[in-house]
MDAnalysis code that builds the backbone (N, CA, C; Angstrom):
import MDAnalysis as mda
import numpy as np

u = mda.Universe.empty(333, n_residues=111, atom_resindex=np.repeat(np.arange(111), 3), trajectory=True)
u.add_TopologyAttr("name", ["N", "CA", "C"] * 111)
u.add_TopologyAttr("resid", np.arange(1, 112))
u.add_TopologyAttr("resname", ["UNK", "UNK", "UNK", "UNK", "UNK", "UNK", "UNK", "UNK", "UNK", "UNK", "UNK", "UNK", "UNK", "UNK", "UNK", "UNK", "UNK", "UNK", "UNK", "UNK", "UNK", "UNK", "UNK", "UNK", "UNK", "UNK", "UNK", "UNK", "UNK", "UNK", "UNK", "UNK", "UNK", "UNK", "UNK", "UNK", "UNK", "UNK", "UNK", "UNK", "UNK", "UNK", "UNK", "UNK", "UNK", "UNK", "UNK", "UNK", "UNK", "UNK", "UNK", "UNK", "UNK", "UNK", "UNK", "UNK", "UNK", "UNK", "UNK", "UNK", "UNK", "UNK", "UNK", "UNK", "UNK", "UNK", "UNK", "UNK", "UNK", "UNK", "UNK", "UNK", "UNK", "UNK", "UNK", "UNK", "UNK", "UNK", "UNK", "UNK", "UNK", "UNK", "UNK", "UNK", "UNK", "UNK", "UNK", "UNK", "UNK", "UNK", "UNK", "UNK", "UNK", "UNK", "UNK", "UNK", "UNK", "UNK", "UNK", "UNK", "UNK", "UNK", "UNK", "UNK", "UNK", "UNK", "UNK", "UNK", "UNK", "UNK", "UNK"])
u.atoms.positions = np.array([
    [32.430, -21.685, -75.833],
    [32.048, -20.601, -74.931],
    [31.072, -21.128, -73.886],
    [31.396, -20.533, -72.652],
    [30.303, -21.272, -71.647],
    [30.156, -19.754, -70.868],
    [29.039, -19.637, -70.442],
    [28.231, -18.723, -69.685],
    [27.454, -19.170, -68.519],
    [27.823, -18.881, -67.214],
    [27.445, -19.499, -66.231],
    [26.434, -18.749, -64.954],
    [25.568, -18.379, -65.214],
    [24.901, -17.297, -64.184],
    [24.253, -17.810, -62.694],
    [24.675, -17.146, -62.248],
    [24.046, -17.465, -60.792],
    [23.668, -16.686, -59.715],
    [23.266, -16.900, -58.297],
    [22.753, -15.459, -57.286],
    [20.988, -15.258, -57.810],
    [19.968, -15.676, -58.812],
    [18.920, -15.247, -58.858],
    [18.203, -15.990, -57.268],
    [16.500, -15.426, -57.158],
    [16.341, -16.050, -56.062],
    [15.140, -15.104, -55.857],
    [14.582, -15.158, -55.051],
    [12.992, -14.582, -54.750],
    [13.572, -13.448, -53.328],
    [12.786, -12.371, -54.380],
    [13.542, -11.649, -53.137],
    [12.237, -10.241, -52.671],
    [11.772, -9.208, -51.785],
    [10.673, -8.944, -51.578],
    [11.145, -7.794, -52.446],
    [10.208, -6.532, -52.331],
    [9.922, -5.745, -53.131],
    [10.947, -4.391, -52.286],
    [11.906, -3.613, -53.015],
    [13.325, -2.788, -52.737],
    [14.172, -3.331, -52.223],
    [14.050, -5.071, -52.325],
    [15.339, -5.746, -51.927],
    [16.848, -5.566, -52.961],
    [17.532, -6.059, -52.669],
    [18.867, -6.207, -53.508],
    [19.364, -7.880, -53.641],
    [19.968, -7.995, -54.957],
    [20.786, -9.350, -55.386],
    [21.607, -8.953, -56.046],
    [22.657, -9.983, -55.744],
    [23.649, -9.657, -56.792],
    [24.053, -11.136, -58.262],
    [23.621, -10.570, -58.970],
    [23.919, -11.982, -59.820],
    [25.347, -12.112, -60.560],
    [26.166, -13.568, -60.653],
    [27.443, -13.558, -61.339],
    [27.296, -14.324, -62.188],
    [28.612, -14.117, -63.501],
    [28.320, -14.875, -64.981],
    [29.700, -15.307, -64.491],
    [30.124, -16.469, -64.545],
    [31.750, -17.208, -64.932],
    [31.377, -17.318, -66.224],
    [32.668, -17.252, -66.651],
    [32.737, -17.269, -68.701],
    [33.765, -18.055, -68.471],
    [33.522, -18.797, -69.998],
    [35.355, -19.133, -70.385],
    [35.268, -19.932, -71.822],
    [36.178, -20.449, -72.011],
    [36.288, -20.486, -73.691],
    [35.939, -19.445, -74.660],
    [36.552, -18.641, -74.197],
    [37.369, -17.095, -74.949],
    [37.838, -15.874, -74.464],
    [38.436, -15.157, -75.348],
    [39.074, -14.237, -74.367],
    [38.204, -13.150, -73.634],
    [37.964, -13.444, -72.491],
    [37.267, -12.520, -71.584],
    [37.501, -11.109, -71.555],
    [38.991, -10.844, -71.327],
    [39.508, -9.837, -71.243],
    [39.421, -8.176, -72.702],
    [39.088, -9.682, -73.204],
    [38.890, -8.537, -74.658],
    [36.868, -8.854, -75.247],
    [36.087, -8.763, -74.227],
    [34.756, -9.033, -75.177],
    [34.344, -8.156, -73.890],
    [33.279, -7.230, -74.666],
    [32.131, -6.543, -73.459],
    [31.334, -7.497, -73.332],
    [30.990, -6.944, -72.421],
    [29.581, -8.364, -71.809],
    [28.446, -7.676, -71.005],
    [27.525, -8.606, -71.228],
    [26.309, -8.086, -71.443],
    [25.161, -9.202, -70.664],
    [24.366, -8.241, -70.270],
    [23.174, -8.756, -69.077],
    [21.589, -8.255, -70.117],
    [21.119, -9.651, -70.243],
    [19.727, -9.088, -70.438],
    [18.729, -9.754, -69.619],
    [17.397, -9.900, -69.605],
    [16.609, -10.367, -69.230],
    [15.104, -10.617, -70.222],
    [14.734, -11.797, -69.610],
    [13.096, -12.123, -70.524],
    [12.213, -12.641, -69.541],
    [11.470, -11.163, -69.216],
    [10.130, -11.679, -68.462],
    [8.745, -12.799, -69.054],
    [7.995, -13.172, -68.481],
    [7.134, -14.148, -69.173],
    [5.864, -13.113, -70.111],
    [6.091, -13.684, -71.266],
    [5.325, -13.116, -71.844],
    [5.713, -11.978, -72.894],
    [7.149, -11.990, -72.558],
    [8.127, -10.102, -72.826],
    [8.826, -10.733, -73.901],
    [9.410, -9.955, -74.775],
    [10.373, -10.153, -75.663],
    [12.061, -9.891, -74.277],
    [12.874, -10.514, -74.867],
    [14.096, -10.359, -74.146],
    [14.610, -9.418, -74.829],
    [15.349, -8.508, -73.438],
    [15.534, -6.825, -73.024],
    [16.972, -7.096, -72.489],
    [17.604, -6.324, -73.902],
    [19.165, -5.809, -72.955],
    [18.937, -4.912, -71.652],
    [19.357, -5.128, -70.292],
    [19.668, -4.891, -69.520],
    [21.064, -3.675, -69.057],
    [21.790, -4.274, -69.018],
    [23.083, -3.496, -69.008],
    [24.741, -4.119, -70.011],
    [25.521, -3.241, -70.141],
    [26.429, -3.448, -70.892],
    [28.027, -3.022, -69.967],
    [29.035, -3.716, -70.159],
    [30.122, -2.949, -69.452],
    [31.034, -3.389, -70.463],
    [32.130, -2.647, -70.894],
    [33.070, -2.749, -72.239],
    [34.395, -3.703, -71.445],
    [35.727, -3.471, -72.249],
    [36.427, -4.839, -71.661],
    [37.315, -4.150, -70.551],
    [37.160, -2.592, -70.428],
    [38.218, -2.406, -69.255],
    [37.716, -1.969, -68.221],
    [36.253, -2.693, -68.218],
    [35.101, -1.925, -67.120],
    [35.146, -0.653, -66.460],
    [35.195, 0.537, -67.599],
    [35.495, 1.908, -67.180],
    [34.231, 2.473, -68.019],
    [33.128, 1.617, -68.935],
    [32.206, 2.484, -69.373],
    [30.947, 1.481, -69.128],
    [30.328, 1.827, -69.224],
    [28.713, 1.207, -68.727],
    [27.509, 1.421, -69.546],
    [26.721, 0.819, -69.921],
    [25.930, 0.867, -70.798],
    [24.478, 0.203, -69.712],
    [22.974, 1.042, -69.515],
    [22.237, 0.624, -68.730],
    [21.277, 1.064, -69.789],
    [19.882, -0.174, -69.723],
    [18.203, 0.338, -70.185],
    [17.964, 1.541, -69.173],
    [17.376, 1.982, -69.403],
    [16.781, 3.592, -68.716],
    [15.971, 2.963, -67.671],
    [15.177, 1.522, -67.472],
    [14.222, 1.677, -66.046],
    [15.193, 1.126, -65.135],
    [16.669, 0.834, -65.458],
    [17.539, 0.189, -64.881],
    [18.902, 0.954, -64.170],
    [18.668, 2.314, -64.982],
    [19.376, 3.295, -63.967],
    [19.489, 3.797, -62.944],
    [20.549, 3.672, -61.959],
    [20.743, 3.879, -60.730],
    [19.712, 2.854, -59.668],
    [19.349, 1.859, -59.948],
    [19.212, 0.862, -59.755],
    [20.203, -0.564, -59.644],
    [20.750, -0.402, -60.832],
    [21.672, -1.741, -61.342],
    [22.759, -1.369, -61.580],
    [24.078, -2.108, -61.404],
    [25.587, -1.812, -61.143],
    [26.250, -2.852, -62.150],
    [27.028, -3.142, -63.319],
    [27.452, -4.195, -63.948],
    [28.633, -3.440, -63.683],
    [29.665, -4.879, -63.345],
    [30.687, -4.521, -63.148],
    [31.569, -6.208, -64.091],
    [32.799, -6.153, -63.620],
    [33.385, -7.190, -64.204],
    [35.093, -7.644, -63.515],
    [35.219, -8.740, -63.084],
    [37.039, -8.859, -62.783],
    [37.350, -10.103, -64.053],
    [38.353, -9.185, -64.556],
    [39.346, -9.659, -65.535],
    [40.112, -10.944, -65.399],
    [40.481, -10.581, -63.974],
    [41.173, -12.094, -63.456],
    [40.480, -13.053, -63.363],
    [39.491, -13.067, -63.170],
    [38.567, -13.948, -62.097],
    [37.071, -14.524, -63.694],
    [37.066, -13.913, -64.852],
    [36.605, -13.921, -65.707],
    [35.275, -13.685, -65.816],
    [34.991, -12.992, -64.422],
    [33.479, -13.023, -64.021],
    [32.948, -11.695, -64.445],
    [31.684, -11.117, -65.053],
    [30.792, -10.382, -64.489],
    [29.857, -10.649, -63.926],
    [29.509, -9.335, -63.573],
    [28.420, -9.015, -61.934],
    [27.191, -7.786, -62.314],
    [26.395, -8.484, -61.837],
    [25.142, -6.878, -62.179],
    [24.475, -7.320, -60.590],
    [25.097, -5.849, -60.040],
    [24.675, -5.919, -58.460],
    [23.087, -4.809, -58.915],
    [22.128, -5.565, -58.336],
    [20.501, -5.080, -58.191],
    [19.993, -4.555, -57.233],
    [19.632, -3.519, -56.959],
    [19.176, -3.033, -56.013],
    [17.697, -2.217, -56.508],
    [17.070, -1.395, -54.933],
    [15.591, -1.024, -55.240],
    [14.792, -1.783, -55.940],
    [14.456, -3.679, -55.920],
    [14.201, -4.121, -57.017],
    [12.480, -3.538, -56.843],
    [11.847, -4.038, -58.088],
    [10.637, -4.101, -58.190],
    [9.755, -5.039, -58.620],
    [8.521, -5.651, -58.685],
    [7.778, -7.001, -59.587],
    [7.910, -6.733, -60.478],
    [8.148, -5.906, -61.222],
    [8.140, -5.242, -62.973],
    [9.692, -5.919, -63.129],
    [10.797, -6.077, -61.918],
    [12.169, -6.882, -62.378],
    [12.215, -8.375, -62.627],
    [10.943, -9.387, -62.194],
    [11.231, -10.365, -62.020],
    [10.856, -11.121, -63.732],
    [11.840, -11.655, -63.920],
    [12.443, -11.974, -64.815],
    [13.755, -13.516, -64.880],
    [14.140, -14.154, -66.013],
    [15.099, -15.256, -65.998],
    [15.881, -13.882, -66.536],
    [17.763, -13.645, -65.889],
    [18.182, -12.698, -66.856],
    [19.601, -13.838, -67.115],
    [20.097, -13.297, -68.257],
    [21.001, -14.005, -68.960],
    [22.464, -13.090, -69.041],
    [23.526, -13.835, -68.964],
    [24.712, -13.440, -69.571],
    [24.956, -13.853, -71.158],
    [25.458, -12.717, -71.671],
    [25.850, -12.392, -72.979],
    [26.943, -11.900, -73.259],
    [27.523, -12.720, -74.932],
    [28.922, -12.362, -75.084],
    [28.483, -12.607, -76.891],
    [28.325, -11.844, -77.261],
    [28.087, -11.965, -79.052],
    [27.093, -12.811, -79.417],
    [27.110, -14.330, -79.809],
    [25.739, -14.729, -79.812],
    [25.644, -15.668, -79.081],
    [26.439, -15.863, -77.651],
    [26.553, -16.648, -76.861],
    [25.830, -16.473, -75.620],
    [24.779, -17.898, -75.043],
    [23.953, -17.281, -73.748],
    [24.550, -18.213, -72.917],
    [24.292, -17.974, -71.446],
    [23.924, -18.514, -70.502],
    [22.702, -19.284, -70.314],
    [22.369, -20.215, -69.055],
    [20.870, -20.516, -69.289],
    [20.268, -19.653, -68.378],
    [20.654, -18.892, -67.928],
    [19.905, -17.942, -67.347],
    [19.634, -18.066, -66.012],
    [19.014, -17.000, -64.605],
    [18.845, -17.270, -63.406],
    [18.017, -16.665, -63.558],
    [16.589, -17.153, -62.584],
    [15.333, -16.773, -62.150],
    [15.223, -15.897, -61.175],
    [15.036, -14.326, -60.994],
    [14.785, -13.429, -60.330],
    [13.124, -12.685, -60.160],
    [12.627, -13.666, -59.132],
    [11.329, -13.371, -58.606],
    [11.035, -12.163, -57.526],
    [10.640, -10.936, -57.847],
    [10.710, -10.022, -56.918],
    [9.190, -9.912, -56.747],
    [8.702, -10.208, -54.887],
    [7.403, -10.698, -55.062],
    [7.432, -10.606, -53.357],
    [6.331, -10.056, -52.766],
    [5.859, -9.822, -51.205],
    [5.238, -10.987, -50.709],
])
């Protein structure tokens, strides 16, 4: 299994990013997948969730209507498009697939 995240980046305060996971070595099409994050100092925080036919969504509550996880089947990718960010977001966040990580991308939200 490989988990590949990318798009983090320093961005100012109600900016937007969009971060992507490439997966592969397993079946994509059939695993929900999953975005968390670990600020310094924080225990690591599921983020958002999207199931395998990206028709249901699973979000933390300070992350609602804020954050968008989406996913293409073909393409084996998910996506958690960020918006309104805040310094309380900046964080390394990770792609997740059962007990499989990514190494994570650095999202510095900072004036």
């Amino acid at each position: 299994v490989q988990l590949v995240e990318s798009g983090g980046g320093l961005v100012q305060p109600g900016g937007s990013l969009l971060l992507s996971c490439a997966a592969s070595g397993f079946t994509f099409s059939y695993s929900a997948m999953n975005w968390y994050r670990q600020a310094p100092g924080r225990e690591r925080e599921q983020v958002a969730t999207i199931n395998i036919f990206g028709d249901s969504r699973y979000y933390a509550d300070s992350m609602k209507g804020r954050f968008t996880i989406s996913r293409d089947n073909a393409k084996n990718m998910v996506y958690l498009q960020m918006s309104s960010l805040k310094p309380d977001d900046t964080a390394i966040y990770y792609c997740n697939v059962g007990n499989n990580w990514g190494q994570g991308t650095q999202v510095t939200v900072s004036s």
